[in-house]
MOPAC internal coordinates of N, CA, C and O (Angstrom, degrees):
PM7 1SCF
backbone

  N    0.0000 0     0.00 0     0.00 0    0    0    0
  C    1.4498 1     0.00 0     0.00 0    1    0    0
  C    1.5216 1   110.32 1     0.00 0    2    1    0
  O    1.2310 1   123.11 1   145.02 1    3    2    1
  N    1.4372 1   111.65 1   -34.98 1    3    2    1
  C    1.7854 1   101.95 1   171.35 1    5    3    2
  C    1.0721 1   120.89 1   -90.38 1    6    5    3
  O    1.2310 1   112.46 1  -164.06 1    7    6    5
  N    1.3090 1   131.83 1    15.94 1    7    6    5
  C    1.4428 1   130.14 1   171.11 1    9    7    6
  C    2.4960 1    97.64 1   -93.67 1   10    9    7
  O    1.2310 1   143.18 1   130.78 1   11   10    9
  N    1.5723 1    72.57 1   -49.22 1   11   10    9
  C    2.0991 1    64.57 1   170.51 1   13   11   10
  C    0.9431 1   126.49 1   -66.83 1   14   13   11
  O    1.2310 1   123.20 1   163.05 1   15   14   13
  N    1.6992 1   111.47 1   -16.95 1   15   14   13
  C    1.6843 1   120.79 1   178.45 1   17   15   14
  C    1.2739 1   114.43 1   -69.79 1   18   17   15
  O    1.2310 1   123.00 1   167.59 1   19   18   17
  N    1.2618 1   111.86 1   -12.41 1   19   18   17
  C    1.7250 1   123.30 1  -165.64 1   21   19   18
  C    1.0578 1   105.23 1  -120.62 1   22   21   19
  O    1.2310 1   108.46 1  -150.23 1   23   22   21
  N    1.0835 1   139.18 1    29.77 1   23   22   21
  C    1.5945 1   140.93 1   177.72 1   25   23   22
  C    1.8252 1    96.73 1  -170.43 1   26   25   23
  O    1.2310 1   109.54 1  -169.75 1   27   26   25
  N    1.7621 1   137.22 1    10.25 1   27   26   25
  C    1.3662 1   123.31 1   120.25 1   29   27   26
  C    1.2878 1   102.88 1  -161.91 1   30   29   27
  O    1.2310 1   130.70 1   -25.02 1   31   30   29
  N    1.7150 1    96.96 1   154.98 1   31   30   29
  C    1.4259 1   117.07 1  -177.76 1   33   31   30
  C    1.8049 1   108.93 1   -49.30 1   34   33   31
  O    1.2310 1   119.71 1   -73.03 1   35   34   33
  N    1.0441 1   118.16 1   106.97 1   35   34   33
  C    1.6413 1   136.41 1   146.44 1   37   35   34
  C    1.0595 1   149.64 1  -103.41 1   38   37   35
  O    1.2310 1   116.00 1    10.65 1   39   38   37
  N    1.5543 1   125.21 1  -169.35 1   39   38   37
  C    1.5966 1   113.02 1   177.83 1   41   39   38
  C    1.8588 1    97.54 1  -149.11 1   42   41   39
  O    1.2310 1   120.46 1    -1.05 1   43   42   41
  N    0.6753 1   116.72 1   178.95 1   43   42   41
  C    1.7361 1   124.25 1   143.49 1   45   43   42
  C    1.1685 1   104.68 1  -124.80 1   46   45   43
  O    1.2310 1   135.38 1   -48.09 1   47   46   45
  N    1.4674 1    87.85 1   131.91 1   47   46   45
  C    1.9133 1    99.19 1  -170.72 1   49   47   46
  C    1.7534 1    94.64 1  -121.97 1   50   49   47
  O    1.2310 1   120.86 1  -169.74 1   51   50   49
  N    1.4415 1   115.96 1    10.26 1   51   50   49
  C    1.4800 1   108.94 1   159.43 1   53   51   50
  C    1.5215 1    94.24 1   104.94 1   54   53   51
  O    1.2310 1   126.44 1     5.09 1   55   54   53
  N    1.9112 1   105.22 1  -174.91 1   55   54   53
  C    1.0020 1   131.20 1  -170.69 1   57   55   54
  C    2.1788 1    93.10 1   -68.78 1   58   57   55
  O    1.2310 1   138.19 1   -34.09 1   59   58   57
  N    1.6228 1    82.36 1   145.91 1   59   58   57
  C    2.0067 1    89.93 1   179.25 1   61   59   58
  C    1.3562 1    92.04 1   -92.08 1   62   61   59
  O    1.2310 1   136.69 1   -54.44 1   63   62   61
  N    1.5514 1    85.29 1   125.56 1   63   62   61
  C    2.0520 1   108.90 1   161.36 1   65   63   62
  C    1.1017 1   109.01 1  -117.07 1   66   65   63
  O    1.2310 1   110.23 1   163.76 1   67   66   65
  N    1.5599 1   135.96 1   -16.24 1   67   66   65
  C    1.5192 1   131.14 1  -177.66 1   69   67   66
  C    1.3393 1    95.07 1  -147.73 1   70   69   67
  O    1.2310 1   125.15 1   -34.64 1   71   70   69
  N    1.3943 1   107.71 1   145.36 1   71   70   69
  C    1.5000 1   117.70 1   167.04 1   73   71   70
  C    2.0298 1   101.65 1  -163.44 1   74   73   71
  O    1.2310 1   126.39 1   -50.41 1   75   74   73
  N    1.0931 1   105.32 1   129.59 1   75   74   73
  C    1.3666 1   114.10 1   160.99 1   77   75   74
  C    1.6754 1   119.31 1    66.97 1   78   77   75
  O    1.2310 1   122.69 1   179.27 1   79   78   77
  N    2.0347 1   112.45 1    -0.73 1   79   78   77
  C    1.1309 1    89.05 1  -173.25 1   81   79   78
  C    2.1176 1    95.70 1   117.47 1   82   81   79
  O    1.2310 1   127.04 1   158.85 1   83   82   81
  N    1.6855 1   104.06 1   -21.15 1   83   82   81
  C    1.5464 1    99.95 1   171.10 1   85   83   82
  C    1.6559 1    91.86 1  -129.51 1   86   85   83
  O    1.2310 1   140.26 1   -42.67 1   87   86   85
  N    1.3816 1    78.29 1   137.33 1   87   86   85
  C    2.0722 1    99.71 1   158.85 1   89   87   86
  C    1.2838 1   105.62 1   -95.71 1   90   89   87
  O    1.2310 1   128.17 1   -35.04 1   91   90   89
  N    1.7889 1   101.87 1   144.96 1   91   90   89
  C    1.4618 1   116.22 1  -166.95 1   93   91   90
  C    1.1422 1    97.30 1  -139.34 1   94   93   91
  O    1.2310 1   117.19 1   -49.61 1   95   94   93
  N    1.3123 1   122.95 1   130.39 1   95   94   93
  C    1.5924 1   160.70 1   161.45 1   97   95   94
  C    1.3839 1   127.95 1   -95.64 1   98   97   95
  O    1.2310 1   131.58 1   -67.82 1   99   98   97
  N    1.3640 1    95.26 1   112.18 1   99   98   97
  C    1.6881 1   109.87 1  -170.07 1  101   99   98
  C    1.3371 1    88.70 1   -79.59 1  102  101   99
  O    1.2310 1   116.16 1   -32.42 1  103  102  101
  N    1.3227 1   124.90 1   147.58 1  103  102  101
  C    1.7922 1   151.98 1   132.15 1  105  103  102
  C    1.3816 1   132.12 1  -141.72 1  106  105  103
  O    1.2310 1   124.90 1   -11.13 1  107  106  105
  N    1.1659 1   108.19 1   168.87 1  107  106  105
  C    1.8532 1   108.40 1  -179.78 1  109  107  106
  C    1.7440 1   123.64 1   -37.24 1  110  109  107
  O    1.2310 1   127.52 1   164.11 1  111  110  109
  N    1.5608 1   103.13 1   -15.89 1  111  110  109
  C    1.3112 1   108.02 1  -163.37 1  113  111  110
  C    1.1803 1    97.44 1  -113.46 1  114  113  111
  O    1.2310 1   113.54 1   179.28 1  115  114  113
  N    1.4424 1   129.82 1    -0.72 1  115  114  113
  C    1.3148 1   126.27 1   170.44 1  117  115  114
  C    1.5799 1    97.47 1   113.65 1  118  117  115
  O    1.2310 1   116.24 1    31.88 1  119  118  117
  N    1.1474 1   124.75 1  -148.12 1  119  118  117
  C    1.6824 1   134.66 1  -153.20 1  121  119  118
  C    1.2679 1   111.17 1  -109.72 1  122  121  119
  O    1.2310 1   115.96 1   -72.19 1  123  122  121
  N    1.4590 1   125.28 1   107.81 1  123  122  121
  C    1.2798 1   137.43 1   146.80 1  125  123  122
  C    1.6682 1   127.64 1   -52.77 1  126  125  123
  O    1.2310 1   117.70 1   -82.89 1  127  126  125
  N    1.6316 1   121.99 1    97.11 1  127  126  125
  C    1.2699 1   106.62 1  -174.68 1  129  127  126
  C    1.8731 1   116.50 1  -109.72 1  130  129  127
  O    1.2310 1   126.44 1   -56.62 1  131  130  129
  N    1.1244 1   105.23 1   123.38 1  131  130  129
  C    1.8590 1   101.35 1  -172.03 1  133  131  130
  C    1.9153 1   100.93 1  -109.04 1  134  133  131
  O    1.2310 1   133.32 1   -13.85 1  135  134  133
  N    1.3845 1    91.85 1   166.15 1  135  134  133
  C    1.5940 1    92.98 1   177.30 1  137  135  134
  C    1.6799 1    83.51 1  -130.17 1  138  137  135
  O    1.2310 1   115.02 1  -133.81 1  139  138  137
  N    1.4487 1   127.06 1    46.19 1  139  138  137
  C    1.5011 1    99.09 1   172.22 1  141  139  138
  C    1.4038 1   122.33 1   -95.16 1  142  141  139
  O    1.2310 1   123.91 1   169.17 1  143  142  141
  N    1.2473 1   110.10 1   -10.83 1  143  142  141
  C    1.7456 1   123.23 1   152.69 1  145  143  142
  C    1.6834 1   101.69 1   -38.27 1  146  145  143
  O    1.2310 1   123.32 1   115.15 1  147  146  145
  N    1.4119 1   111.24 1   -64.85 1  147  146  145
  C    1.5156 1   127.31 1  -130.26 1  149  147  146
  C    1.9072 1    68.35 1   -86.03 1  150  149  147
  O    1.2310 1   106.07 1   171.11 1  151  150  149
  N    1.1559 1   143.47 1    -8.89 1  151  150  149
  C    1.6330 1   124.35 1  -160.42 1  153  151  150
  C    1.5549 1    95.21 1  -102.45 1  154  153  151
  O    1.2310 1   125.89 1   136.60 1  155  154  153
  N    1.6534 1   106.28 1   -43.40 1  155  154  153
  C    0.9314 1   114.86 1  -155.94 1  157  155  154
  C    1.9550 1   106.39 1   -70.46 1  158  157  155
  O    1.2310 1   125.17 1   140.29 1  159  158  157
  N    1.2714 1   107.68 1   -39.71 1  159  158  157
  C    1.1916 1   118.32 1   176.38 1  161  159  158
  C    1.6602 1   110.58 1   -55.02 1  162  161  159
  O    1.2310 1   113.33 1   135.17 1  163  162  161
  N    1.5174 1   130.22 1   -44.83 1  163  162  161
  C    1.0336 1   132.59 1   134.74 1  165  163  162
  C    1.6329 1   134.79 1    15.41 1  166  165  163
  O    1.2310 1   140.06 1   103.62 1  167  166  165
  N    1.5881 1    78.68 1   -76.38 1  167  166  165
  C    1.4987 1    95.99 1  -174.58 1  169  167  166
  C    1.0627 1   117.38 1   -92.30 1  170  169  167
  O    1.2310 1   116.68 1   167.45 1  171  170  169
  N    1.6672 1   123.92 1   -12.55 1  171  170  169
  C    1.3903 1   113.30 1   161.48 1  173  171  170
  C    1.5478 1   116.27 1   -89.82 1  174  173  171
  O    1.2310 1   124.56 1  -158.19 1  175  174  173
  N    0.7237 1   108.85 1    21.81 1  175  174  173
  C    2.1483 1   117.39 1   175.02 1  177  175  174
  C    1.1350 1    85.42 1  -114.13 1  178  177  175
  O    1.2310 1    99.59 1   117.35 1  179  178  177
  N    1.2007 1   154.44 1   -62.65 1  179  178  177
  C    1.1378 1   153.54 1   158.36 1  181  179  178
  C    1.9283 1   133.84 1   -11.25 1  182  181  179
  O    1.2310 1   137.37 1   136.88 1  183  182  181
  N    1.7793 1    83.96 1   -43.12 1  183  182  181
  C    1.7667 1    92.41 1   162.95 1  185  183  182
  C    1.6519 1    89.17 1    91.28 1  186  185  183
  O    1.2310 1   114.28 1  -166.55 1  187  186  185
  N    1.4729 1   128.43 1    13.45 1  187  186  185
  C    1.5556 1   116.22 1  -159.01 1  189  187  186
  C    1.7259 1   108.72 1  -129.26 1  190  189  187
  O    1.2310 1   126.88 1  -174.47 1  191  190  189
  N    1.4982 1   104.38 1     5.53 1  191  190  189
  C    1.4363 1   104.23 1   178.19 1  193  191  190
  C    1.7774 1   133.59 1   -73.42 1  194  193  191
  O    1.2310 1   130.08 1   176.68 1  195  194  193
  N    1.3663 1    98.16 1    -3.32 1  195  194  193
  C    1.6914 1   116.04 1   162.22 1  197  195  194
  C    1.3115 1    99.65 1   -95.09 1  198  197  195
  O    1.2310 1   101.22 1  -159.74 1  199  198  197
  N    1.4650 1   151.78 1    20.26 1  199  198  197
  C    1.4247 1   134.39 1   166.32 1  201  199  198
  C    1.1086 1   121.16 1   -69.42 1  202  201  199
  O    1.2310 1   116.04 1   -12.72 1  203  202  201
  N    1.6877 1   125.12 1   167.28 1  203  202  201
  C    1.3740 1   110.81 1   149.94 1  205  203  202
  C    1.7945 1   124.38 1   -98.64 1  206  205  203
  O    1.2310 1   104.73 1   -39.52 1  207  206  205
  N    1.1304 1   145.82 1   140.48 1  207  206  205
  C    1.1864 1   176.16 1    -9.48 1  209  207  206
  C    1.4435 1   104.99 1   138.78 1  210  209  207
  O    1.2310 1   106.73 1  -100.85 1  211  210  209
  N    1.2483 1   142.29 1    79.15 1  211  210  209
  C    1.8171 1   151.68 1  -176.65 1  213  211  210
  C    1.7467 1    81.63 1  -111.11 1  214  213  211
  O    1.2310 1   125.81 1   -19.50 1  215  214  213
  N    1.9340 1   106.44 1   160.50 1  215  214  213
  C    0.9016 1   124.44 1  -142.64 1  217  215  214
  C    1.3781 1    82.98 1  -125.54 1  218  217  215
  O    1.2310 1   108.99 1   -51.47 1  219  218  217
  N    1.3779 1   138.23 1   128.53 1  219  218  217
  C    1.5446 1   152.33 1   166.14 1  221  219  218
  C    1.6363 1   112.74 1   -11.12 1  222  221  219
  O    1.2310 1   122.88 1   -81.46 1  223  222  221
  N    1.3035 1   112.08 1    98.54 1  223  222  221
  C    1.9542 1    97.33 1  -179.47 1  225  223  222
  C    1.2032 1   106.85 1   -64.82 1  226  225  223
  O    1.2310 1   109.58 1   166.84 1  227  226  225
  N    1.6057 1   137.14 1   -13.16 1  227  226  225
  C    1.5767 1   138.95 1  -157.34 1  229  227  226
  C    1.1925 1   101.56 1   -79.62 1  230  229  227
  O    1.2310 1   107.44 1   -32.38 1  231  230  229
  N    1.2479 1   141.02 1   147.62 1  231  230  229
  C    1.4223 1   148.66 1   152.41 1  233  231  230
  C    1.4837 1   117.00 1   -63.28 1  234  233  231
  O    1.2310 1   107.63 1   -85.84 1  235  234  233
  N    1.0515 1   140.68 1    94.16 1  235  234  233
  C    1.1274 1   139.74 1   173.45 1  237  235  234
  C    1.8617 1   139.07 1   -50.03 1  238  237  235
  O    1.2310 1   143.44 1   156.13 1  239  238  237
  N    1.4777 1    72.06 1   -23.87 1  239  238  237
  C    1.4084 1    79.51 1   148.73 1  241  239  238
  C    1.7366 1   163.25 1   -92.86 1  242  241  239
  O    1.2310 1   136.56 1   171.99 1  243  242  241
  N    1.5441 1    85.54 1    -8.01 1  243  242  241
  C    1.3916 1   106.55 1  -146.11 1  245  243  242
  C    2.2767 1    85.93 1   -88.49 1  246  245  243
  O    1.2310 1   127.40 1     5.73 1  247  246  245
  N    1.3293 1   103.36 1  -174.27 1  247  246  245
  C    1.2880 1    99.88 1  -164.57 1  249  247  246
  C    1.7753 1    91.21 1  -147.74 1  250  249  247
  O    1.2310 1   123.53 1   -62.45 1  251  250  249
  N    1.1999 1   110.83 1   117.55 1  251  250  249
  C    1.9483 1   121.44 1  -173.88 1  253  251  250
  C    1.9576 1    89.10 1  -110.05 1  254  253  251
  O    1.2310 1   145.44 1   -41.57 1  255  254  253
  N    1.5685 1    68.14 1   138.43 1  255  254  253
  C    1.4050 1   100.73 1  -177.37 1  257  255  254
  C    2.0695 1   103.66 1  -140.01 1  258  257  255
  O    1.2310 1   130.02 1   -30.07 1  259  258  257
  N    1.1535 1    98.28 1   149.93 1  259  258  257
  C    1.2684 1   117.24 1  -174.39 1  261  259  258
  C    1.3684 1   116.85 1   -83.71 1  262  261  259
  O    1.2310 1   116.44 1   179.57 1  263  262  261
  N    1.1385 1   124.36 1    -0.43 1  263  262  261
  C    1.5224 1   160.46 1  -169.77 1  265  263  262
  C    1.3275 1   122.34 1  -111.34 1  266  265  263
  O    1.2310 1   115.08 1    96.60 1  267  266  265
  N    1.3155 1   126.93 1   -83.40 1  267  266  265
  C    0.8567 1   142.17 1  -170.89 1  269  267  266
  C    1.8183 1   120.08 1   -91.52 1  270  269  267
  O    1.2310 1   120.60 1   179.72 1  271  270  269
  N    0.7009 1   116.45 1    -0.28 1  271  270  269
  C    1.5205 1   133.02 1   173.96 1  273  271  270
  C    1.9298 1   129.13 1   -91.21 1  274  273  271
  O    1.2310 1   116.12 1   -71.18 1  275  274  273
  N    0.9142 1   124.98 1   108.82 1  275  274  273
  C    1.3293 1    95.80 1  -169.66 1  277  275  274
  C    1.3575 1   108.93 1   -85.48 1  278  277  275
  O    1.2310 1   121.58 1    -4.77 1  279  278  277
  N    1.4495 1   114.58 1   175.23 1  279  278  277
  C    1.5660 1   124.96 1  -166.54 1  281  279  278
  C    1.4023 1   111.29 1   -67.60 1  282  281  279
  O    1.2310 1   117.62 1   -15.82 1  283  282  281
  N    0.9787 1   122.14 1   164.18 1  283  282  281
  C    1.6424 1   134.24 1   174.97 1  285  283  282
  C    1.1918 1   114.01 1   -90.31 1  286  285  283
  O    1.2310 1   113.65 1   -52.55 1  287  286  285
  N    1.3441 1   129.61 1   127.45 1  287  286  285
  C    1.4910 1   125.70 1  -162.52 1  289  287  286
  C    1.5939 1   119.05 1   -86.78 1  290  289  287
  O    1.2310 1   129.39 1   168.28 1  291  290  289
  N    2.0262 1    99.50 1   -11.72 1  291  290  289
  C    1.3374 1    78.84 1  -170.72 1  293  291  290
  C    1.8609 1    73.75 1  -128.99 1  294  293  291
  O    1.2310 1   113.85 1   -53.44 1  295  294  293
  N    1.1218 1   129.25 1   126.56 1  295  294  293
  C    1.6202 1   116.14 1  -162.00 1  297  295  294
  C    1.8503 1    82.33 1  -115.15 1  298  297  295
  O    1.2310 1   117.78 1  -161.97 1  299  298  297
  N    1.2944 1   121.83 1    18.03 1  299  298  297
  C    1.9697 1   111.40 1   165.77 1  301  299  298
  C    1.3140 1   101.22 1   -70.05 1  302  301  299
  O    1.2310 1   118.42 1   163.30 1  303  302  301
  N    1.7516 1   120.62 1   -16.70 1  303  302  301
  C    1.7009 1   107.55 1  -155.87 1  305  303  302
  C    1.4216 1    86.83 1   -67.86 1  306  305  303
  O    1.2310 1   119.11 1   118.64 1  307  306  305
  N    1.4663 1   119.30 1   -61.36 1  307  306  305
  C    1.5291 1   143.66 1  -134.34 1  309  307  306
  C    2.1433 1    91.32 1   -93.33 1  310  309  307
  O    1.2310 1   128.86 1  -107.90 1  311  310  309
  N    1.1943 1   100.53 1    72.10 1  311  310  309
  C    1.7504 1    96.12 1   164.22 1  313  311  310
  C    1.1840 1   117.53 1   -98.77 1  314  313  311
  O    1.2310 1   120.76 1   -28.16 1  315  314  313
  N    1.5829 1   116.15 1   151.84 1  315  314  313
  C    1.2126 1   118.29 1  -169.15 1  317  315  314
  C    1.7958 1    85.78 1  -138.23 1  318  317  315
  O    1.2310 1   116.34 1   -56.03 1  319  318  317
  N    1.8825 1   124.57 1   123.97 1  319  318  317
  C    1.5101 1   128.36 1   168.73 1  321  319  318
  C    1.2906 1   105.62 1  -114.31 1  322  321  319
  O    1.2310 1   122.71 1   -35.29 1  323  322  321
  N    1.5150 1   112.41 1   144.71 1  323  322  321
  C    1.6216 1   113.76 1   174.12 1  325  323  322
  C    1.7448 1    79.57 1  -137.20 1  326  325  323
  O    1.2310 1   142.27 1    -5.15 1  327  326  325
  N    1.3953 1    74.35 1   174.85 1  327  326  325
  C    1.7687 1   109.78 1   170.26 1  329  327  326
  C    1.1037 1   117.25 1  -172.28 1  330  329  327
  O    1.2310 1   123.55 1   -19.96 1  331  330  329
  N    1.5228 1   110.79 1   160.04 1  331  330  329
  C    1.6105 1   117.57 1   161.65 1  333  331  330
  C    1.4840 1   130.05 1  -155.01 1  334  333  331
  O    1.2310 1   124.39 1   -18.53 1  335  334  333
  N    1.1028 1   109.18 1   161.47 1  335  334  333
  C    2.1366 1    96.10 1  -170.35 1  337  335  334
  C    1.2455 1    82.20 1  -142.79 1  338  337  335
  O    1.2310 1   115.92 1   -75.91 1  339  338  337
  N    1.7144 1   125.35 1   104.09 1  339  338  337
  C    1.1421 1   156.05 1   127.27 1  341  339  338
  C    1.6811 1   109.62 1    -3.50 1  342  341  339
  O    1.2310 1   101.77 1   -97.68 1  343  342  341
  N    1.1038 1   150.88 1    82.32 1  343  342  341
  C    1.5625 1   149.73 1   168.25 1  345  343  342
  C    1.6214 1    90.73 1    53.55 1  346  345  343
  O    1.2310 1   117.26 1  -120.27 1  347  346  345
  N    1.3101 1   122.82 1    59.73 1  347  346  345
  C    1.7490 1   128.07 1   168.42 1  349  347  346
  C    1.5451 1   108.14 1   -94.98 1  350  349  347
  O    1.2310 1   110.00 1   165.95 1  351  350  349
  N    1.1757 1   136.38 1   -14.05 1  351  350  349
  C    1.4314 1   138.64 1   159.74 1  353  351  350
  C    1.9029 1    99.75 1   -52.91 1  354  353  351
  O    1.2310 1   132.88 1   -47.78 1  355  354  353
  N    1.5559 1    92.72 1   132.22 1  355  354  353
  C    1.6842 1    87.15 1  -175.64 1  357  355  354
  C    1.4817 1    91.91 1  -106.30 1  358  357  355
  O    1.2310 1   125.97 1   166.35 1  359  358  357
  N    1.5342 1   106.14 1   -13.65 1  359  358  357
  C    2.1667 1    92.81 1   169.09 1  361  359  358
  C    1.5597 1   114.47 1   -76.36 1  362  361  359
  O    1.2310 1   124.97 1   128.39 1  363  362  361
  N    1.4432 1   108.07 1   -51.61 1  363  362  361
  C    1.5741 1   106.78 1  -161.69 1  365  363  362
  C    1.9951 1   103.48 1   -99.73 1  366  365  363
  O    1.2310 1   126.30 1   163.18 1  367  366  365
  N    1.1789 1   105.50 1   -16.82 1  367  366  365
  C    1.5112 1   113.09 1  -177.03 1  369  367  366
  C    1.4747 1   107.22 1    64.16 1  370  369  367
  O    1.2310 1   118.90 1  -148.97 1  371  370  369
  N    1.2304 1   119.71 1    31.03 1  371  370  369
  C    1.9713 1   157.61 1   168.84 1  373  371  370
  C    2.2321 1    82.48 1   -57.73 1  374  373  371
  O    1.2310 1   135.55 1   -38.71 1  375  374  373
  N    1.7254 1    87.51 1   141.29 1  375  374  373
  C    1.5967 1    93.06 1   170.61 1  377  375  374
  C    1.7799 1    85.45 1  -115.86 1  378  377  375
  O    1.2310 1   126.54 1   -34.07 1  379  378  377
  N    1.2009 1   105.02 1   145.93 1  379  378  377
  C    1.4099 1   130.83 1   175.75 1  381  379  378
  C    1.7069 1   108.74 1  -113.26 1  382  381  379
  O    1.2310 1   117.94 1   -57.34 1  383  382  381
  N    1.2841 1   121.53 1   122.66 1  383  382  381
  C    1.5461 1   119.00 1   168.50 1  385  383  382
  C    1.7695 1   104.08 1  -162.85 1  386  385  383
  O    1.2310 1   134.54 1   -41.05 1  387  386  385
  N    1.3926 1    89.47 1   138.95 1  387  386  385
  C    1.9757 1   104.29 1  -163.97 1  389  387  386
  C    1.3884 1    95.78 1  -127.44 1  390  389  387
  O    1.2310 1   126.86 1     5.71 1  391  390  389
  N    1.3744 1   104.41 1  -174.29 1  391  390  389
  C    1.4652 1   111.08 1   171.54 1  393  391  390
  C    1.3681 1    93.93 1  -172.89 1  394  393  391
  O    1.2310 1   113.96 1   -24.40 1  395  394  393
  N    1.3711 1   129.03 1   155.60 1  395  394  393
  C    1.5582 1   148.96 1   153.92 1  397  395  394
  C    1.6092 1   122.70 1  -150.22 1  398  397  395
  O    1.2310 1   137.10 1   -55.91 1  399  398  397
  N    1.4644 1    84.49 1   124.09 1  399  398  397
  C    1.7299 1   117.28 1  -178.73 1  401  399  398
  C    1.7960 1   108.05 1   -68.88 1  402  401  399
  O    1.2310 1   118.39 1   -69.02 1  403  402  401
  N    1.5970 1   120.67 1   110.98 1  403  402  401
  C    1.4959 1    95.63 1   158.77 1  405  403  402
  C    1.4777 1   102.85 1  -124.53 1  406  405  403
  O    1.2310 1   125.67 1   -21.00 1  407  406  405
  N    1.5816 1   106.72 1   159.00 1  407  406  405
  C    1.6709 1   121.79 1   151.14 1  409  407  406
  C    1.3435 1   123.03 1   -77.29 1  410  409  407
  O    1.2310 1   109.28 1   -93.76 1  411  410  409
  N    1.1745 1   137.69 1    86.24 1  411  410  409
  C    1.3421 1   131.14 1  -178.10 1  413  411  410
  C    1.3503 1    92.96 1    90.92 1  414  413  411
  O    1.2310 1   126.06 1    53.20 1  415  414  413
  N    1.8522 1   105.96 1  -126.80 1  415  414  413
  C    1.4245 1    99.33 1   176.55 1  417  415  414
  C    1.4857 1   116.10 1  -107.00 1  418  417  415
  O    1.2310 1   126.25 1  -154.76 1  419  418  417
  N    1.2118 1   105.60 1    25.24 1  419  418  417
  C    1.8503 1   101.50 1   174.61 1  421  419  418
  C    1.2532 1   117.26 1  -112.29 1  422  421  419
  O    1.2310 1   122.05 1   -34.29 1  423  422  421
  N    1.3794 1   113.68 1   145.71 1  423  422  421
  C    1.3623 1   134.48 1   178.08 1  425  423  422
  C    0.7821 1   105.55 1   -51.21 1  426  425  423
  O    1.2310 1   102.16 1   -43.54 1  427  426  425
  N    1.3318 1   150.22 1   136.46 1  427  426  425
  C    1.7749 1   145.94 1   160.93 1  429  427  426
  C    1.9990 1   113.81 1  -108.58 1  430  429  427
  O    1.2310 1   129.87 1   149.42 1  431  430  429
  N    1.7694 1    98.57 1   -30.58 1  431  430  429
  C    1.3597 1    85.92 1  -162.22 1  433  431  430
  C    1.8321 1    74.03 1  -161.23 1  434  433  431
  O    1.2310 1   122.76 1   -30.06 1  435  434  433
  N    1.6185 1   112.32 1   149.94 1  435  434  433
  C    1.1833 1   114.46 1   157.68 1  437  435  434
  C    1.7330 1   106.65 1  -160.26 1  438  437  435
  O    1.2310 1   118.39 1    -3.23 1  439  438  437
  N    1.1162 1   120.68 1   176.77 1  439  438  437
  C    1.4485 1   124.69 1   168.85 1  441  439  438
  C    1.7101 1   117.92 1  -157.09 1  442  441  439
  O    1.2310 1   121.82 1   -33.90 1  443  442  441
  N    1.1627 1   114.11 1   146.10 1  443  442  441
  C    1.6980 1   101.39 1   175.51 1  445  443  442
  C    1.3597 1    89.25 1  -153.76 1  446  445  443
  O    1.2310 1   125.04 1   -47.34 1  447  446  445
  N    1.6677 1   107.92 1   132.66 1  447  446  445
  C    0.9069 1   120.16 1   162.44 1  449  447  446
  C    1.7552 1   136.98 1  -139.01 1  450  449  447
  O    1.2310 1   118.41 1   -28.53 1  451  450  449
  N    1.3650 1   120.63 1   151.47 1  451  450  449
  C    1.2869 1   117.07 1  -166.84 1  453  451  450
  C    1.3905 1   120.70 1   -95.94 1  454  453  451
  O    1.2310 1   120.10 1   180.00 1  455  454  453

């Protein structure tokens, strides 16, 4: 550490508890790393941190194929919305385009970006 100290400006800022979005926990077994900060923060930008909590209907195991699968009879459960506005910012002339995945009526996955 004093040979890198002497060839660039540093510090020791101690044992790592946060980095990138995960908290890290020292123990005997070595390092515990969680993202429930990084989930929880999530869900309050989200507007969803008073919800209640149901358990994944998807099988996690199973493997969909475009082939071998037959169709879904009622495909309103399974929606998928996008959009986009091509340089529609009239300050920065910025393109904006998002999308969000639901099951039924819950959000599962979304993104928007500028």
């Amino acid at each position: 550490m004093a040979k890198l100290s002497a060839e660039f400006a540093m510090k020791d800022l101690g044992s790592l508890s946060y980095f990138l979005g995960i908290a890290v926990t020292h123990n005997a077994q070595g390092l515990f790393l969680s993202q429930s900060k990084y989930a929880a923060n999530i869900l309050d930008r989200a507007g969803m941190t008073d919800r209640k909590y149901t358990p994944t209907p998807v099988a996690t195991t199973s493997k969909l194929s475009a082939s071998s699968n037959a169709p879904y009879a009622d495909l309103t459960l399974y929606r998928a919305f996008a959009d986009a506005d091509w340089g529609g910012c009239p300050d920065t002339r910025c393109s904006t385009s998002g999308y969000c995945v639901f099951l039924e009526d819950n959000l599962i996955s979304w993104s928007l970006k500028r």
